[in-house]
N, CA, C and O atoms as a MOPAC input file, in Angstrom:
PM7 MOZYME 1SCF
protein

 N      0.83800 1    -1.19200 1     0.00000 1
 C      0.00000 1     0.00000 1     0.00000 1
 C      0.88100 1     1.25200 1     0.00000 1
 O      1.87700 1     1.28800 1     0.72200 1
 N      0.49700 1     2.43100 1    -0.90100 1
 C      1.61400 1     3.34800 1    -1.05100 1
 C      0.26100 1     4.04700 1    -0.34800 1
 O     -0.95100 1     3.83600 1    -0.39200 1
 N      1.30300 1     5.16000 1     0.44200 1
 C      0.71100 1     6.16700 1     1.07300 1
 C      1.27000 1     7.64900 1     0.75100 1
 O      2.39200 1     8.02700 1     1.09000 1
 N      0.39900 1     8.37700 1     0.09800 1
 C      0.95300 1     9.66200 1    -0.47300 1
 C      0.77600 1    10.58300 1     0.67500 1
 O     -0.23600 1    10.52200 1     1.37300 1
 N      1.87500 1    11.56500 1     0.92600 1
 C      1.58300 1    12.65100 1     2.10900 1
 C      1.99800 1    13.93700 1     0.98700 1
 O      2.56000 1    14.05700 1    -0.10200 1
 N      1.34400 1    14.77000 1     1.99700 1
 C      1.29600 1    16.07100 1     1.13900 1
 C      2.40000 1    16.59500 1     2.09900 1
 O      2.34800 1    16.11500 1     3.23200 1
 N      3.83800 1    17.89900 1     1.74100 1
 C      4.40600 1    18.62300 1     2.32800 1
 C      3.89500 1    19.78200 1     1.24200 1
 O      3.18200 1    19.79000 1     0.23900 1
 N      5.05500 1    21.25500 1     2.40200 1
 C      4.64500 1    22.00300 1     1.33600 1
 C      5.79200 1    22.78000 1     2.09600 1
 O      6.17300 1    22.89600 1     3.26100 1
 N      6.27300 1    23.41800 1     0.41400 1
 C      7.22400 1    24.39100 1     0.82600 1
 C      6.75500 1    26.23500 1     0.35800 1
 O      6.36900 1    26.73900 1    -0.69700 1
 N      7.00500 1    26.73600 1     1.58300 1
 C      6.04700 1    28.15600 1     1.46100 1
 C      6.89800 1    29.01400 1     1.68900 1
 O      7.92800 1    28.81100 1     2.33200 1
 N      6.35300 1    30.72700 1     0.87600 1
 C      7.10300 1    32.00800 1     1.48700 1
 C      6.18700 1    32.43800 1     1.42100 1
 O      5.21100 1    32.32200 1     0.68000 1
 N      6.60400 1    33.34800 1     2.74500 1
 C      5.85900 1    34.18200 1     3.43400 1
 C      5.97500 1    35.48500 1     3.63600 1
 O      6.91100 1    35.47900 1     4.43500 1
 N      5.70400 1    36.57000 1     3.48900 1
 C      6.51500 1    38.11100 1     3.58900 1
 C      5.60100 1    38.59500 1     4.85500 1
 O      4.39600 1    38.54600 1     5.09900 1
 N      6.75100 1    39.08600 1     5.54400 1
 C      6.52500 1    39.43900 1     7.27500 1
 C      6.19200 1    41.38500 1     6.94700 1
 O      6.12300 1    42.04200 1     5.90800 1
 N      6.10900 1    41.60700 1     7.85900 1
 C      4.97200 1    43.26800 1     7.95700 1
 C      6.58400 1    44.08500 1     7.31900 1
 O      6.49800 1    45.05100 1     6.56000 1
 N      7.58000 1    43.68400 1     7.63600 1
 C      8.51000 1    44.14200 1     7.36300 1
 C      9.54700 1    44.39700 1     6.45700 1
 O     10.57600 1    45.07300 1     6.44900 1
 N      8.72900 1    43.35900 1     5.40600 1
 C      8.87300 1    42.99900 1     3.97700 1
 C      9.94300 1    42.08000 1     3.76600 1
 O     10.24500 1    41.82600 1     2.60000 1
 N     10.57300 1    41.53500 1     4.70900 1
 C     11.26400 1    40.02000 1     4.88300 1
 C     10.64100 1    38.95800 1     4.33500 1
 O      9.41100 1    39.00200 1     4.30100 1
 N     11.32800 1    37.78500 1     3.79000 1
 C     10.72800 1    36.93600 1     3.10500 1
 C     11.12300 1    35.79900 1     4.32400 1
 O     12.23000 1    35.92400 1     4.84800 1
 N     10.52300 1    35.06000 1     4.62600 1
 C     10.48200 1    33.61200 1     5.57500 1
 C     10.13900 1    32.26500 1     4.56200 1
 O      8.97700 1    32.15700 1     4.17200 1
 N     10.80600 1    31.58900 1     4.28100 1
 C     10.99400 1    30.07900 1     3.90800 1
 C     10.91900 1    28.80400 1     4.42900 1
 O     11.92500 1    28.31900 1     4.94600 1
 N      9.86300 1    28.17000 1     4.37300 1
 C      9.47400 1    27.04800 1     5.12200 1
 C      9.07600 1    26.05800 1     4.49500 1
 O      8.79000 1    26.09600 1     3.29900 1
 N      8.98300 1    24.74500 1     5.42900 1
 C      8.48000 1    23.53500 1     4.63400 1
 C      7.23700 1    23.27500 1     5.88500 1
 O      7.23500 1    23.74200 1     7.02400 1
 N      6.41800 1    22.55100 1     5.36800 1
 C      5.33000 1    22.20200 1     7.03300 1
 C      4.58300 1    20.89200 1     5.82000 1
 O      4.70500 1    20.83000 1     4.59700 1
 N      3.75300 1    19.90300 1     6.86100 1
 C      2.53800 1    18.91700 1     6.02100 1
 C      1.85000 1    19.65100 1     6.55700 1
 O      2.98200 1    19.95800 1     6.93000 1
 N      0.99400 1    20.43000 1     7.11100 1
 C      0.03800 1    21.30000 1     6.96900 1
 C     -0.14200 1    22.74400 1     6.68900 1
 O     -0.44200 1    23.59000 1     7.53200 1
 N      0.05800 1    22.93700 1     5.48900 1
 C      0.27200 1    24.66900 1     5.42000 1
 C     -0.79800 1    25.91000 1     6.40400 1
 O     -0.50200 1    26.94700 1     6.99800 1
 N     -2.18600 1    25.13500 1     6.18300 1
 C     -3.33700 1    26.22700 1     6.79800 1
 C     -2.44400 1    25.94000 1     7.98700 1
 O     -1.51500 1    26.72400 1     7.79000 1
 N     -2.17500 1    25.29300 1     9.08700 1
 C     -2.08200 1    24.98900 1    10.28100 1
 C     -0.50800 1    25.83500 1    10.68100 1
 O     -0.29600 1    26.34900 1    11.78000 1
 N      0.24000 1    25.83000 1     9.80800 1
 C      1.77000 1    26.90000 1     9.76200 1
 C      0.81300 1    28.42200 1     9.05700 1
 O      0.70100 1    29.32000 1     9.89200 1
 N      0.50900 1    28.56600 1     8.39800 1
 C      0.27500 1    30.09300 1     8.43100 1
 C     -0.74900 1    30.50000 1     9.63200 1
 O     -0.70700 1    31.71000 1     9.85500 1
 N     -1.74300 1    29.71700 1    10.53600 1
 C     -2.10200 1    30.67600 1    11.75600 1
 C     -1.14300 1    30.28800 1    12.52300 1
 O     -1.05900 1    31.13200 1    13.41500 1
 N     -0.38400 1    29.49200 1    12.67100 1
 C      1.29000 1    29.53400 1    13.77700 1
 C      2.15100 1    30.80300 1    13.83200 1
 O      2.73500 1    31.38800 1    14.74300 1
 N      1.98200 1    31.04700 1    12.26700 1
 C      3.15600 1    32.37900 1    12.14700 1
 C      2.22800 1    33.10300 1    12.70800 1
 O      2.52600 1    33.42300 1    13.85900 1
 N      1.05500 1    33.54800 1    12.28300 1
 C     -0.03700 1    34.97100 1    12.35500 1
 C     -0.56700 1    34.62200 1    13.95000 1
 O     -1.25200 1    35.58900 1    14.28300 1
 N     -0.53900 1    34.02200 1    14.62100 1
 C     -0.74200 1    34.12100 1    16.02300 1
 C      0.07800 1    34.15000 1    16.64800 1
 O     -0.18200 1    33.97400 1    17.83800 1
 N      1.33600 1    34.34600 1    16.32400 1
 C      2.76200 1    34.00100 1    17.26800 1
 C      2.43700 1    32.83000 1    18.43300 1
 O      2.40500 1    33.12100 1    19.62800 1
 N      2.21000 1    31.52500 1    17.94800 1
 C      2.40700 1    30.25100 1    18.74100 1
 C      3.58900 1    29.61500 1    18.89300 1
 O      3.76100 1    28.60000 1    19.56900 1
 N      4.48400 1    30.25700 1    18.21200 1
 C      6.03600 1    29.97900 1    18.85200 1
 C      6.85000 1    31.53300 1    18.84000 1
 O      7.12200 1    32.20400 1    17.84400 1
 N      7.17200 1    31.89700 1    20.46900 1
 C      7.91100 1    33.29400 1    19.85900 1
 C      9.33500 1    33.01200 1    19.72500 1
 O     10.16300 1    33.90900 1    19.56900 1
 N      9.66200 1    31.62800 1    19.79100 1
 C     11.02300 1    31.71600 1    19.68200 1
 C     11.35300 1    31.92700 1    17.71000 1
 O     12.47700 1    32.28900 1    17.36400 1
 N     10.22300 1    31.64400 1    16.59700 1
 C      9.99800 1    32.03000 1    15.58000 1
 C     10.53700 1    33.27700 1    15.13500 1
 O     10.64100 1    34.26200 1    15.86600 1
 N     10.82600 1    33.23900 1    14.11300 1
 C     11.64800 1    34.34800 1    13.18600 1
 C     10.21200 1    35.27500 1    13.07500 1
 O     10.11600 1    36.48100 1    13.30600 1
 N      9.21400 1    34.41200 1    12.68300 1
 C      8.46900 1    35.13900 1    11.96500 1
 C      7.66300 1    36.20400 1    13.43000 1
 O      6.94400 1    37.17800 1    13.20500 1
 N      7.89000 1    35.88200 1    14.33200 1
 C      6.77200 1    36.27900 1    15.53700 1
 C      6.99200 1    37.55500 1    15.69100 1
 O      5.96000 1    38.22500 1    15.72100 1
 N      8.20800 1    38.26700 1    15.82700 1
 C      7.69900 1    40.03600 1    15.68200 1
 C      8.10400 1    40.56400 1    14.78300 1
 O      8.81800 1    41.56600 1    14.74200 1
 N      7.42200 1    39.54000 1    13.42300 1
 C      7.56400 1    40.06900 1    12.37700 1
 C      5.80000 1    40.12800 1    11.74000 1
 O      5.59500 1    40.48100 1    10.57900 1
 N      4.65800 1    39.74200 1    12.66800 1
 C      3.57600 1    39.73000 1    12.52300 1
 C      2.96200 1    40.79200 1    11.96400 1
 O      3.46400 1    41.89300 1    12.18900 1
 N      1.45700 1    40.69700 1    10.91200 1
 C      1.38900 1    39.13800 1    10.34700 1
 C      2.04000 1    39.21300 1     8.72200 1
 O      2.40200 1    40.06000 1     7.90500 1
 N      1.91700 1    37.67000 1     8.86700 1
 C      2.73600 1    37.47800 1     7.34800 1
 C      1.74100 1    36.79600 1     6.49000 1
 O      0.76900 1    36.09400 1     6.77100 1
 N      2.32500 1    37.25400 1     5.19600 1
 C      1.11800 1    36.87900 1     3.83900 1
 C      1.91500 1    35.93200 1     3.08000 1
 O      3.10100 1    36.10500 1     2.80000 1
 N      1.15300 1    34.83600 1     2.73100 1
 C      1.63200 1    33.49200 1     1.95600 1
 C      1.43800 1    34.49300 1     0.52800 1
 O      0.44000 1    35.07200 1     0.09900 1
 N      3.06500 1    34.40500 1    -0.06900 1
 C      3.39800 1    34.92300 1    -1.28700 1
 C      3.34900 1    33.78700 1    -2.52600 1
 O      3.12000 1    33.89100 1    -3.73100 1
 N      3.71500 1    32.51200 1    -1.54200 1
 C      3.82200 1    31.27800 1    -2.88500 1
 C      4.15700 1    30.06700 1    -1.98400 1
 O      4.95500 1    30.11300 1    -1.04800 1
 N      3.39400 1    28.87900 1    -2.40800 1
 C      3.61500 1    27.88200 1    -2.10500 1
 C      3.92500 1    26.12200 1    -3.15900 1
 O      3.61600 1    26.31600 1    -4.33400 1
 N      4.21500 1    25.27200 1    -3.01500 1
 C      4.26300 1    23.99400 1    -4.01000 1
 C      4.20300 1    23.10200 1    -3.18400 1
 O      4.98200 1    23.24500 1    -2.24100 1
 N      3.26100 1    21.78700 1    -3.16000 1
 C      3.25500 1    20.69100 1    -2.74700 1
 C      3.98100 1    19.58500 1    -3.23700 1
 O      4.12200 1    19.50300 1    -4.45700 1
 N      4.55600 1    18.56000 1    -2.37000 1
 C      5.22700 1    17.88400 1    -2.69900 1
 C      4.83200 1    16.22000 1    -2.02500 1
 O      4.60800 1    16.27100 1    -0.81500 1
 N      4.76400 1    15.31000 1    -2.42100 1
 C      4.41500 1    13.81300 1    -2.04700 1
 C      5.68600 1    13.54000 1    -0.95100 1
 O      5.61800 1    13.25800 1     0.24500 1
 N      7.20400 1    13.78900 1    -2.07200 1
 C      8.11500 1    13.19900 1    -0.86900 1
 C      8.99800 1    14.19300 1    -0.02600 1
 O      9.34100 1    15.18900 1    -0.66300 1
 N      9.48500 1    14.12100 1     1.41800 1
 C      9.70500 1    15.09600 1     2.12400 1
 C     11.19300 1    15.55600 1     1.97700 1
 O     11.66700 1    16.44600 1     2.68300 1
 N     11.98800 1    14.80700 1     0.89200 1
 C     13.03100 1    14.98400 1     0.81700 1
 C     13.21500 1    16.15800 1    -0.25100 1
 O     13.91200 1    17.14200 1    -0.00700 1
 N     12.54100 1    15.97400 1    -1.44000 1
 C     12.31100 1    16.30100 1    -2.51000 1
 C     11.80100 1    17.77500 1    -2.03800 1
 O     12.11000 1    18.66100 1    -2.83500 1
 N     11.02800 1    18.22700 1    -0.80900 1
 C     10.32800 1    19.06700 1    -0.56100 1
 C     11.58900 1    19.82100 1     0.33500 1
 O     11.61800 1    21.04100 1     0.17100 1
 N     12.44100 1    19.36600 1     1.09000 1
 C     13.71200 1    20.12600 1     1.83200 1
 C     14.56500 1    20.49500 1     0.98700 1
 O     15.24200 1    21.50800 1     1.16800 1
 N     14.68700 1    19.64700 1    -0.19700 1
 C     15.89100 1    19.70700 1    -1.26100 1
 C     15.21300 1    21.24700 1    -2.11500 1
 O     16.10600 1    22.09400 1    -2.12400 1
 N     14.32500 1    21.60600 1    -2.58000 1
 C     13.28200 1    23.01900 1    -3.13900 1
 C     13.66600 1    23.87600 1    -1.77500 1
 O     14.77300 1    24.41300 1    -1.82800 1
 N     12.74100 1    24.12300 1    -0.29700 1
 C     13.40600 1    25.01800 1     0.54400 1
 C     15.07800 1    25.22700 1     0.47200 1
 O     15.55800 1    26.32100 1     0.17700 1
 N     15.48100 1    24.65300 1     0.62100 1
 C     16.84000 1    24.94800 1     0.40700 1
 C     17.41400 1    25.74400 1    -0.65100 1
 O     18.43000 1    26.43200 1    -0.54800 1
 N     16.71400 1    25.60800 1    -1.64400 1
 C     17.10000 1    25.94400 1    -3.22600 1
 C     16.48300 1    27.28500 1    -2.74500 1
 O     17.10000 1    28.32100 1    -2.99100 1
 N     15.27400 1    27.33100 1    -2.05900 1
 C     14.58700 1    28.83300 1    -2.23600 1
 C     15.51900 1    29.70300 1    -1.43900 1
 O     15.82800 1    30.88000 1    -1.62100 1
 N     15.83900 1    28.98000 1    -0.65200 1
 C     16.69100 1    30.37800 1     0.77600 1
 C     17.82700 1    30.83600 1     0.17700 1
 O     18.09300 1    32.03400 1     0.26300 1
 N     18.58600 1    30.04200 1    -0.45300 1
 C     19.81500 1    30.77600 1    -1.61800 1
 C     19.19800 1    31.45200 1    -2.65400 1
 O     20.01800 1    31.73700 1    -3.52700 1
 N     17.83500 1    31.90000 1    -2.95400 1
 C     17.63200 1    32.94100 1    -3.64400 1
 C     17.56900 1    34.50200 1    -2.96100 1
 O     17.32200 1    35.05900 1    -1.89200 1
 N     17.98000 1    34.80300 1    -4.38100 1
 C     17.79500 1    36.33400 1    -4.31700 1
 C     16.52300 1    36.71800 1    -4.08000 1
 O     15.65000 1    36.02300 1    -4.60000 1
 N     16.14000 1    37.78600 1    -3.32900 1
 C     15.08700 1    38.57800 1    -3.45500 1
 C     14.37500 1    38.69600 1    -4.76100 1
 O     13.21000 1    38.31900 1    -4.88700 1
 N     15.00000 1    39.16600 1    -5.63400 1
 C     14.59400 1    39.70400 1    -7.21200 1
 C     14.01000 1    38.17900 1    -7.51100 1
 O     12.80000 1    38.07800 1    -7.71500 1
 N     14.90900 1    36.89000 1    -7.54500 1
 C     14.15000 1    35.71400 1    -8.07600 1
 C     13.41700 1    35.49500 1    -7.30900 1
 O     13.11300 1    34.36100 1    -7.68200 1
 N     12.70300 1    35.70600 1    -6.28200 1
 C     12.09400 1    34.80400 1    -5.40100 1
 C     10.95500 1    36.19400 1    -5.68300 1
 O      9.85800 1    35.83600 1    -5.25300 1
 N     10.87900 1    37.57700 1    -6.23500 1
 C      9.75600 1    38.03600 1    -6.42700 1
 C      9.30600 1    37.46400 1    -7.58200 1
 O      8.12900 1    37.10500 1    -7.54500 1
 N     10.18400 1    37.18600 1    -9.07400 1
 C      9.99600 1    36.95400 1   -10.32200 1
 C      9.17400 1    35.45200 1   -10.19000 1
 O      8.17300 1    35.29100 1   -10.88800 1
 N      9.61400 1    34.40100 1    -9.30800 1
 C      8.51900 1    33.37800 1    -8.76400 1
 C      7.31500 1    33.37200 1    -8.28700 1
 O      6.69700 1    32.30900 1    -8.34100 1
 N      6.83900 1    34.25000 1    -7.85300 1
 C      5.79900 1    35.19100 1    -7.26800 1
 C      5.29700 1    35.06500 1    -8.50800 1
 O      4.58600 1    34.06700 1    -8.63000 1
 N      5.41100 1    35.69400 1    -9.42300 1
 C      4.18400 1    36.39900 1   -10.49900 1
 C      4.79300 1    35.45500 1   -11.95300 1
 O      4.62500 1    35.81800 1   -13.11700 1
 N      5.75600 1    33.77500 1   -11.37300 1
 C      5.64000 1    33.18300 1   -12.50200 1
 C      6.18500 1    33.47400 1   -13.54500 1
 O      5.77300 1    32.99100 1   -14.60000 1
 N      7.12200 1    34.23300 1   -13.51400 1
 C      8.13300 1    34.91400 1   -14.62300 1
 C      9.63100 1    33.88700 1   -14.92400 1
 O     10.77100 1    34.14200 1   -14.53600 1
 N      9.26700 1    32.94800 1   -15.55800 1
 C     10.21700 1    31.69600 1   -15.61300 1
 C     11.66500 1    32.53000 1   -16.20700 1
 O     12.81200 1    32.36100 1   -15.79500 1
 N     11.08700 1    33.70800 1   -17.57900 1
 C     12.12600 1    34.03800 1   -17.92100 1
 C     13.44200 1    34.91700 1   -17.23000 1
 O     14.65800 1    34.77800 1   -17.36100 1
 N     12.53700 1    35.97400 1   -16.36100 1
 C     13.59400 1    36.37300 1   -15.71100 1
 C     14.41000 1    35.36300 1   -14.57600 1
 O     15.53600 1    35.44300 1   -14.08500 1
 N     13.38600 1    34.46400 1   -14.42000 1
 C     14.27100 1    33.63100 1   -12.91100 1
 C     15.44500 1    32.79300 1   -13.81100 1
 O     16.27800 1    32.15200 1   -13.17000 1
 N     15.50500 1    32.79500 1   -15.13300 1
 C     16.68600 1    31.93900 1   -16.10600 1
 C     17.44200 1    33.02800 1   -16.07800 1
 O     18.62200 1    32.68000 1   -16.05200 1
 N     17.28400 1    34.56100 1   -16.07000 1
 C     18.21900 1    35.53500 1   -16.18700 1
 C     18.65600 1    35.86500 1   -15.30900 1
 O     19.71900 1    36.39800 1   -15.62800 1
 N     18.45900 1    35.92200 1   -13.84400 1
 C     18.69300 1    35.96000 1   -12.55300 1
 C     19.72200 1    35.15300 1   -12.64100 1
 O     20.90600 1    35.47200 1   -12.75000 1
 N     19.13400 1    33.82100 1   -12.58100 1
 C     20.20300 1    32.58200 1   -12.38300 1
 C     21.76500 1    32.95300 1   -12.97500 1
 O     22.85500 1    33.22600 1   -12.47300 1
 N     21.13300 1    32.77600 1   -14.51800 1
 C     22.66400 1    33.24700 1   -15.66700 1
 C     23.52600 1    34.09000 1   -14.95300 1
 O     24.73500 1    33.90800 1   -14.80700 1
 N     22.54700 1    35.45500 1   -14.30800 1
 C     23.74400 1    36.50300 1   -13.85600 1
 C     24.16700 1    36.21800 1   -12.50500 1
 O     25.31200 1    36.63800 1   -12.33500 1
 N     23.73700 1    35.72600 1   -11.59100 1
 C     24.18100 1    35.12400 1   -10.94100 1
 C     25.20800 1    34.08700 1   -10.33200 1
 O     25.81000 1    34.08900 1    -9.25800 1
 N     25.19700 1    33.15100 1   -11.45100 1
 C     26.47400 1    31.89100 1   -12.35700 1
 C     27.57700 1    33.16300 1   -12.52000 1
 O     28.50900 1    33.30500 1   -11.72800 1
 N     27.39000 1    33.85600 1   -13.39700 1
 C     28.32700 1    34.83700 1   -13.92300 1
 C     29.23200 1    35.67200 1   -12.52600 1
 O     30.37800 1    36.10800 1   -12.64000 1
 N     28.50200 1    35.73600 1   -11.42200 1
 C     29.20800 1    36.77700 1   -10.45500 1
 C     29.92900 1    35.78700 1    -9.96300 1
 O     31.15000 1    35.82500 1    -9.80700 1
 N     29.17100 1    34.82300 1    -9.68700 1
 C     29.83100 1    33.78600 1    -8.86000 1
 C     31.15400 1    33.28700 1    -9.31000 1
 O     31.97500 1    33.14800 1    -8.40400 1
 N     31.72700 1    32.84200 1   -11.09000 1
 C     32.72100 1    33.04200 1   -11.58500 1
 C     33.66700 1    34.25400 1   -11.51300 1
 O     34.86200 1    34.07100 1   -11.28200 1
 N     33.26400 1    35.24800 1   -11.66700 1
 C     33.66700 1    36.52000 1   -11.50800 1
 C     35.02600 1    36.29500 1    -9.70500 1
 O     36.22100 1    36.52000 1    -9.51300 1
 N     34.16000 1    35.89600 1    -9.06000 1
 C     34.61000 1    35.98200 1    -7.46200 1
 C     35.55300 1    34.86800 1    -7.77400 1
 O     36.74500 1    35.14800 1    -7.64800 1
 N     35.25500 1    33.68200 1    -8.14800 1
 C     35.99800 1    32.53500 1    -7.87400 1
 C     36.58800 1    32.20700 1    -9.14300 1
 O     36.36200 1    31.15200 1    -9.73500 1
 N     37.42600 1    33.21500 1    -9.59600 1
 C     37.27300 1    32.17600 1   -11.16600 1
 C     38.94200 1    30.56700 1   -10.67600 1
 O     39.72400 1    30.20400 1    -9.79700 1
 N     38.44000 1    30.25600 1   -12.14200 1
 C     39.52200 1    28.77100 1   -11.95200 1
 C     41.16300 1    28.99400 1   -12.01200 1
 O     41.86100 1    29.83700 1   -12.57500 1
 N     41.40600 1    28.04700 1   -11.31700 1
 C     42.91700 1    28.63700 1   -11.06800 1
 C     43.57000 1    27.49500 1   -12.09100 1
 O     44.78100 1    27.44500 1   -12.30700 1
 N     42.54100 1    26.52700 1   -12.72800 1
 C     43.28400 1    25.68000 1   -13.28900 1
 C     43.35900 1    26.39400 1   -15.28900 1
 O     42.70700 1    27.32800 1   -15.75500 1
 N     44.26500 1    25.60700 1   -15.91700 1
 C     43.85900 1    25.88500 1   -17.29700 1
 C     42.93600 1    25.38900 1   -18.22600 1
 O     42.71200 1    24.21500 1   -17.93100 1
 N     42.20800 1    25.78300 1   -19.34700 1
 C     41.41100 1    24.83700 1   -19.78800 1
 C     41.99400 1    24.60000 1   -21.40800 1
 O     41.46500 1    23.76200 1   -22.13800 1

């Protein structure tokens, strides 16, 4: 018997215009956590309240940590261009991004 579970990986923008990155299996049940401050040891708690900007469900929970992760190393700019679904700029983000990152580190070997 396969048993499918739902996770979900969410952002959230706090009163302060901070973005918060999370994974939870119940999303309704994590957004009144943040918006009631039921944990103040939470990032998000005097940052009340916060608005679900974007979320994606996922079956496996690995697959769903391996995406949060990917989201928190974004930039601001990509993580708005995700917001409103703009695939192309989040490929141009990326590109220039690749590009700085060479820039800083380039190879010490020859090619």
């Amino acid at each position: 018997m396969i048993l499918h579970h739902n996770y979900f990986v969410y952002i959230v923008e706090c009163k302060d215009n901070f973005y918060y990155t999370g994974v939870t299996n119940d999303l309704e049940r994590r957004l009144w956590e943040h918006n009631t401050g039921f944990n103040k040891k939470c990032y998000t708690y005097n940052r009340r309240p916060v608005e679900l900007k974007y979320y994606k469900r996922f079956s496996d929970i690995n697959d769903a940590i391996e995406w949060e992760k990917q989201l928190k190393g974004w930039s601001r700019k990509k993580k708005q261009a995700l917001f409103a679904e703009n695939w192309e700029l989040i490929q141009q983000l990326a590109k220039s991004s690749a590009v700085k990152a060479e820039l800083s580190n380039p190879s010490t070997g020859s090619g």
